[in-house]
N, C-alpha and C positions, 0 to 999 in steps of 0.2 A: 262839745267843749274842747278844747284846745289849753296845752300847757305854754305857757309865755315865763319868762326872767328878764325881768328888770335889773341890772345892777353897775357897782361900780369894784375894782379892782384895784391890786398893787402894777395891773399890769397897764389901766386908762386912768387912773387919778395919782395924784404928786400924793404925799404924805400927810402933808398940811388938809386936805381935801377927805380922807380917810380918816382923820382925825374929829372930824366933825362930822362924817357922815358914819360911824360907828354908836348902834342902839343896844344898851346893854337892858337887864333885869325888864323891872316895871315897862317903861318904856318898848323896849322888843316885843312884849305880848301885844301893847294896845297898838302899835304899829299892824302886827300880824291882823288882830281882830278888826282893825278900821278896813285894811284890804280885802281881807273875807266880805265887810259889810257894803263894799265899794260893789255899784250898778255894774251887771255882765260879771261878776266873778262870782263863783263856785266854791272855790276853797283858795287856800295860799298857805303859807309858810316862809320864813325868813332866815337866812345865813348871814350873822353877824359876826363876822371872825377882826383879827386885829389886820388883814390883809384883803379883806371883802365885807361887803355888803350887801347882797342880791334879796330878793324877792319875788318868789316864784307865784306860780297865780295859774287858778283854770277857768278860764276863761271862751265867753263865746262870738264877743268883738274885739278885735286886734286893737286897733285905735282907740277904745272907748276905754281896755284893760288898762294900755300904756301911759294915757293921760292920764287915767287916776292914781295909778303906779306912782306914777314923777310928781302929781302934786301932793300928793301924802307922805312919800320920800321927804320932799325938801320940806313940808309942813313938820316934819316929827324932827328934821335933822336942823332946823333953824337954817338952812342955806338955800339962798335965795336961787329960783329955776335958772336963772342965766348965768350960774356960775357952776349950777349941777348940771343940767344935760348935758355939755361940753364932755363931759368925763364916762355920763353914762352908755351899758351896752345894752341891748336888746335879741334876744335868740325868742323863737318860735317855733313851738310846733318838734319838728325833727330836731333842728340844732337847739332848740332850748331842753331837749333830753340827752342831745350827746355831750352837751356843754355841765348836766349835774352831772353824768356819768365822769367824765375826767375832775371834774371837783371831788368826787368822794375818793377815786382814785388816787389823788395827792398828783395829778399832770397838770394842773393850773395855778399849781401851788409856788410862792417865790422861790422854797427849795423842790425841786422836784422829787416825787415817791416820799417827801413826810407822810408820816402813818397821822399825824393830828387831828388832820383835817374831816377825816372818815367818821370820827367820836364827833362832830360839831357840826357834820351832814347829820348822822344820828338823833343829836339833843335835839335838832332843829323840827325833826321831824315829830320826834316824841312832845316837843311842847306844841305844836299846833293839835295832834292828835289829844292831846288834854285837852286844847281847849274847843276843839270841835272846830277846828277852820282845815283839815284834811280831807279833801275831795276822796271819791274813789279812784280817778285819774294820777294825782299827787300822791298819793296814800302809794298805788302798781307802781309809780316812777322810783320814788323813795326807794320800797324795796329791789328793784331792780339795782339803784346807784350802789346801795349797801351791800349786795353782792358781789355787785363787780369790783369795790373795792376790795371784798374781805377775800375775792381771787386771787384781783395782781398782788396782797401780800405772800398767799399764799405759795403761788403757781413761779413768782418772777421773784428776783433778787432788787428791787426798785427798792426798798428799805432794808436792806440787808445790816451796810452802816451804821444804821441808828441815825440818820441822818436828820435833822433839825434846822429852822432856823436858828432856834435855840445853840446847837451844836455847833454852826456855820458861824456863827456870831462871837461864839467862845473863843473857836478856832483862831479867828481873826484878832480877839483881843491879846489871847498869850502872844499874838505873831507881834503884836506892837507893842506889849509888854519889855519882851526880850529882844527888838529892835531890827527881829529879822523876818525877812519875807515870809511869803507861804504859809501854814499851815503850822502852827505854833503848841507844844504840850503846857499843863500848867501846873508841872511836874515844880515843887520847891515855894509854891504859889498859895495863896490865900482868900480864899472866893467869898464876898455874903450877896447872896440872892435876897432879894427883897420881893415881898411875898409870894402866898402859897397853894395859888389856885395851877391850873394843866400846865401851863408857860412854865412858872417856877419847877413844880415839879420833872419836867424835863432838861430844862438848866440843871437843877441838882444832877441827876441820874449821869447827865452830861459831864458836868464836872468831873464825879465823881469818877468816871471813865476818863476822865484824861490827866489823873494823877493830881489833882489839888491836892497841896498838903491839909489843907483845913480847907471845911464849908460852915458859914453859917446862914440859917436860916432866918430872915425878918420877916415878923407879917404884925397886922394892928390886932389879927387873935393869936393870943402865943399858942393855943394849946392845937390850932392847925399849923404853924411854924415848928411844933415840938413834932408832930407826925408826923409831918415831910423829914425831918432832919436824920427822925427818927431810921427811916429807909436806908440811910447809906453812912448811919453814925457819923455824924454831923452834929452840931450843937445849936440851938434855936434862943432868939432875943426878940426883944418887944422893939416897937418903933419908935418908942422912949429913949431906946438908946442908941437911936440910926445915927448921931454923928461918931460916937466914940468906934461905931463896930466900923462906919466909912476908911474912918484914921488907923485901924488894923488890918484893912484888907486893902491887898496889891488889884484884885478886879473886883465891880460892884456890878453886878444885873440885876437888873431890874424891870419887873414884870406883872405888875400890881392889878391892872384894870382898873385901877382908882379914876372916877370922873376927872381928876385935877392933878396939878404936880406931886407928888410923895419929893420929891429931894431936890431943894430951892438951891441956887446959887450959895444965896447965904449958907445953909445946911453944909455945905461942898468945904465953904469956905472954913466953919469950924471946925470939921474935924480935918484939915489942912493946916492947919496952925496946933495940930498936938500932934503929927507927922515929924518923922524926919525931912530935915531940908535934902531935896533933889532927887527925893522918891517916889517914881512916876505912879501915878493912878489910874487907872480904866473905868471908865461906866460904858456898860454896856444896856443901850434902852430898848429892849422889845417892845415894848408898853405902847397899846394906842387908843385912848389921846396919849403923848408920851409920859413916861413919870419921872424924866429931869429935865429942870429949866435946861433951857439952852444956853443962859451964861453959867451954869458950871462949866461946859466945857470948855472957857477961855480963861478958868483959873491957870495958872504959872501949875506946872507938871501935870496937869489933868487932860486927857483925850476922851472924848464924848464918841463913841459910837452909837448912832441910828438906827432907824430900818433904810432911812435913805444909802445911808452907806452901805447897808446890805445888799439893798437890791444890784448895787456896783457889783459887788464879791459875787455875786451868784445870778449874773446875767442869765446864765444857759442848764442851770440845774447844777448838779452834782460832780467834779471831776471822780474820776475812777475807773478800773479797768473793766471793760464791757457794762457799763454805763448805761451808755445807747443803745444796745441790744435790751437791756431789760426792758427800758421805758420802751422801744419798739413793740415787747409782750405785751407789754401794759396794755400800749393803746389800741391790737389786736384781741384784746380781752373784751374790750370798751368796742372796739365794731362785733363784736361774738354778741355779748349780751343785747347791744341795741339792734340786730340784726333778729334776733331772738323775741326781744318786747315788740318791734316793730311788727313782727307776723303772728305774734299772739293778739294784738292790736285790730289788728287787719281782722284775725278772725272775730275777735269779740265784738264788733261791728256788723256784720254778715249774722251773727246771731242771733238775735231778737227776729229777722226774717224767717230763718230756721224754724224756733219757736213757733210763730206764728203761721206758719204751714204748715206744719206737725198739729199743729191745735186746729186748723181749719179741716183733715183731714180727719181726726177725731170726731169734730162735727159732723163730717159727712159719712162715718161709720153710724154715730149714733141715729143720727135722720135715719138712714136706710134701715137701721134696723128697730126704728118704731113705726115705720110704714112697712114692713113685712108684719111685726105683732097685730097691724091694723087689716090686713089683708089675709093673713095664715088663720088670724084666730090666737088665741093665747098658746104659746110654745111652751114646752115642758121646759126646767131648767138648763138640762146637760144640753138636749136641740141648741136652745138658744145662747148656752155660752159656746157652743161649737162653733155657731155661726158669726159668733161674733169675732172669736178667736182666730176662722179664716179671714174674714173682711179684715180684720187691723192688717194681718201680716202683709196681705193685697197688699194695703194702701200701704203700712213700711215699703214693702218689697222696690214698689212703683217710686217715692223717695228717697230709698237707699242715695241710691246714682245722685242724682243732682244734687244734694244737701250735702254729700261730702265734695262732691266732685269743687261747690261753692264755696267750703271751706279753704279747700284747695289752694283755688286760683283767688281767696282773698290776700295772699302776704305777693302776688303779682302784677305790670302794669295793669291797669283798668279794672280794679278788683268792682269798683264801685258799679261798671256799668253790668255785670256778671250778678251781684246784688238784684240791680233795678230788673235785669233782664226776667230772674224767676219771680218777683213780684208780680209783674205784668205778665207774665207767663200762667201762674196759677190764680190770677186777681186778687191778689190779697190785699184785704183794705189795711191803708196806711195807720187809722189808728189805732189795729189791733199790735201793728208792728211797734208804734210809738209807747202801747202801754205795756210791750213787756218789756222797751227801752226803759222806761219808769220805773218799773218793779224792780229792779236789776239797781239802781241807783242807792246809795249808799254812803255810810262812810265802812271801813274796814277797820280790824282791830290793827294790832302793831305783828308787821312781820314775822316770820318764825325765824328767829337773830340771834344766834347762842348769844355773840359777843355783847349784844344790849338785854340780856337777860339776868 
């Protein structure tokens, strides 16, 4: 079997396109479970982020994986294939594990080094492993991405910042707030965040680090609005009252995950009429699908920020001083660990061979030493575990050399033909190799992960 991703990006699809191809709750499991159930796959798993969509898959035909990928994609996502495979990528094999390993990392991410993404590689994993669609293959991969993430926080200064899209998008609204370029404080300013799942709470935290005079908290349950608010003494309100809190705050983000708009035009327009005249307003939309109509932003003093416009602001990651060094660790982190799975890989392949010549060789102690019992006459005990004691070590001894030596030269070119070579060398039949391929197969429990524990 073989790991394959299937997906689409903030970096190969427009906004409008991520919009519709983002699977939340119900939906994201029975997505996951139809590709687990899909012909040639093994296990899968889904990353549904507001910037991605991927689905990963183990898989033991390439083309037969892909095709069902892409027609269960666009089957769950309602977009029809000639308007989705245009957008979509495809990695295999090698590059579809170096490509999770820089996703859990936050190096694929529209801000480079967010810590976000790392928590939502995790969930991803955790809910297929509920529902029993994690391979043994996905299951090793996972834990490998989750390290390597929980490294370059560690080891590199990549999020040092606190750095966000959330944050990036703040930045940008105080900067047009106060009608000057760059990189704006919201020092005097008035913030309400509209709800209170990771997004919001990050926005807060954000805020809160950048001198909002007031935050408040909106969500459709107040008493998760009241916890968030709670964190950085903030004040929390019901969705009841989204025009009046609109018409008191100088910036509005908003980040709901709601299937549909949360703040209509009309919404915008109400509490703009209990405003003062010529007092500019910001929304700032994380939210994907989004969660503000598009004609608020052409009220009279209203500026509508997107992710579209984000992706403008933050083409190339993060500015800041050694910057590019950090992310350079990063991604030397990222060839460390996949260099590292890549020859653990190699070896646990070369395995099940191993096995099976160590057990053929057990055979050929036990044989010989019930045709000496046949020949000697009944052996007293101590005799006969003496003998048997020298015969294993023989036959270790005579296998030491070659079964490590195999080990060896599996993470090497031609690991495979060094495999076949000791097969054909000691004759071992193929289906003993295959059934302790078998036995070995599996699913795994959940990683040993402080952080997800």
């Amino acid at each position: 079997m073989s790991v394959l991703v299937v997906g689409l990006s903030h970096k190969s699809a427009p906004l409008a396109t991520l919009e519709r191809a983002v699977v939340t709750g119900d939906a994201l499991g029975k997505l996951s479970r139809d590709v687990f159930h899909a012909e040639s796959v093994a296990g899968s798993f889904v990353i549904s982020t507001c910037n991605r969509a991927e689905i990963y898959a183990d898989v033991d035909k390439f083309h037969d994986g892909v095709s069902a990928i892409c027609e269960l994609l666009a089957r769950h996502t309602g977009i029809p294939p000639g308007q989705l495979t245009p957008h979509l990528y495809v990695h295999y094999e090698d590059r579809a594990a170096q490509h999770l390993l820089a996703v859990a990392c936050g190096l694929d991410s529209m801000v480079i080094g967010e810590s976000q993404i790392l928590g939502q590689v995790r969930q991803a994993l955790n809910m297929a492993r509920e529902q029993a669609t994690l391979s043994r293959a996905l299951s090793d991969l996972g834990a490998v991405a989750l390290r390597a993430g929980k490294r370059v926080r560690a080891e590199t200064g990549i999020d040092r910042s606190g750095a966000s899209l959330a944050s990036v998008g703040l930045s940008l609204a105080a900067a047009r707030l106060r009608g000057a370029p760059g990189p704006g404080s919201l020092a005097g300013l008035s913030v309400l965040v509209v709800g209170a799942g990771a997004m919001s709470s990050i926005a807060v935290a954000a805020a809160a680090r950048m001198g909002a005079a007031g935050i408040v908290v909106a969500n459709r349950g107040h008493a998760r609005a009241r916890r968030l608010a709670a964190t950085v003494s903030a004040t929390s309100a019901d969705l009841s009252r989204l025009p009046a809190e609109i018409a008191a705050a100088d910036l509005v983000v908003s980040c709901t995950g709601a299937p549909g708009v949360v703040i209509t035009a009309e919404c915008a327009a109400q509490a703009l009429s209990a405003r003062a005249a010529g007092r500019p307003l910001v929304m700032l939309d994380l939210a994907v699908p989004r969660d503000v109509e598009p004609g608020a932003g052409r009220l009279p003093g209203v500026t509508l920020i997107g992710l579209d416009e984000l992706r403008e602001a933050v083409p190339a990651g993060l500015p800041g001083a050694g910057h590019d060094e950090q992310v350079a660790a990063a991604w030397r982190i990222v060839a460390e660990e996949f260099a590292a799975q890549l020859s653990a890989d190699r070896a646990a392949r070369v395995a099940p061979t191993v096995v099976a010549l160590r057990a053929k060789a057990a055979g050929v102690v036990a044989a010989e030493l019930a045709r000496l019992d046949g020949r000697l006459g009944s052996l007293d005990a101590p005799a006969r575990r003496e003998i048997a004691q020298s015969m294993s070590r023989v036959a270790d001894k005579l296998l030491h050399a070659p079964t490590v030596r195999v080990k060896e030269l599996a993470g090497s070119p031609g690991a495979d033909s060094y495999e076949l070579a000791l097969r054909v060398l000691f004759d071992l039949d193929p289906d003993a190799v295959r059934a302790v391929v078998r036995a070995d197969q599996g699913l795994l429990p959940a990683p040993d992960d402080e952080e997800g524990r």
